[in-house]
C-alpha positions as CSV (number, residue, x, y, z in Angstrom):
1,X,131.8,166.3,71.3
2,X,129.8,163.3,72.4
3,X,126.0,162.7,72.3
4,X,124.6,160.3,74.9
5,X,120.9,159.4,74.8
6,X,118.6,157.7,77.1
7,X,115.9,155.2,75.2
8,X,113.5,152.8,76.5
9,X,113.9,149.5,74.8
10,X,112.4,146.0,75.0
11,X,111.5,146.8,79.1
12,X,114.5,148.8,79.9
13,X,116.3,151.9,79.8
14,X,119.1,152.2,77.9
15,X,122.3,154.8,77.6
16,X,123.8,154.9,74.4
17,X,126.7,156.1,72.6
18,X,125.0,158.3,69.5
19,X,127.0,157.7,66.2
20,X,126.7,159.5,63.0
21,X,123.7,157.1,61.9
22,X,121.5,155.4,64.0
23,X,122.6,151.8,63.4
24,X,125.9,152.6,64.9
25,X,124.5,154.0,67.9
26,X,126.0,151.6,70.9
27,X,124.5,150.9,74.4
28,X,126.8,151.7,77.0
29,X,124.4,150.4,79.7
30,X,121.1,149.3,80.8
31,X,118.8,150.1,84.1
32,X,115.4,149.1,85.1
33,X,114.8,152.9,85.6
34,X,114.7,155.7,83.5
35,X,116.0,157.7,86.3
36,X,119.2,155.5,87.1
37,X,119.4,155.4,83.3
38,X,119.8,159.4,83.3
39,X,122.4,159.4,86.1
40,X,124.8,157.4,84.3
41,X,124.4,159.4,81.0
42,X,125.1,162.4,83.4
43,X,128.6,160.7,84.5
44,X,129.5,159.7,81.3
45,X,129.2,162.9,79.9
46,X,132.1,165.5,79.7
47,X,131.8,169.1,79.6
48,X,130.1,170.1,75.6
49,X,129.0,166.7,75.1
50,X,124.8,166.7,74.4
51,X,122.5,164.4,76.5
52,X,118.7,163.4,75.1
53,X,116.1,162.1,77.1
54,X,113.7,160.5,75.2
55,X,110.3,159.0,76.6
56,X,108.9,155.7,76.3
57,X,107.4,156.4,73.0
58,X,110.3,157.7,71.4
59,X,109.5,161.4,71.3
60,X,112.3,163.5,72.9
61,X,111.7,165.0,76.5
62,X,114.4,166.8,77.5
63,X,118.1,167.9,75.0
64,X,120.5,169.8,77.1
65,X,124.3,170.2,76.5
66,X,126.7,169.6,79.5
67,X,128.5,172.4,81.0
């Protein structure tokens, strides 16, 4: 299982790859929108893998896993 999370960062949204610890969390992409941000999370995904939306101020918005 995968865990993809959408972050807002320095003026942008970003998708990352979530590791076991934060520091080796890796951005996949980045998008001027939160929304194109999401969609791409949503491709990545596979079936079980978990996708967090987080808002601007870091608090999460939305956790769902992908079925």
């Amino acid at each position: 299982m995968t865990s993809y999370r959408v972050v807002y960062d320095n003026n942008r949204w970003e998708v990352m790859k979530a590791a076991s610890n934060f520091k080796s969390h890796r951005t996949v992409s980045t998008h001027s929108t939160k929304a194109s941000a999401k969609r791409k999370a949503r491709r990545l995904a596979n079936d079980g893998d978990s996708l967090t939306l987080l808002r601007k101020d870091g608090a999460i918005q939305d956790r769902k896993t992908i079925r």
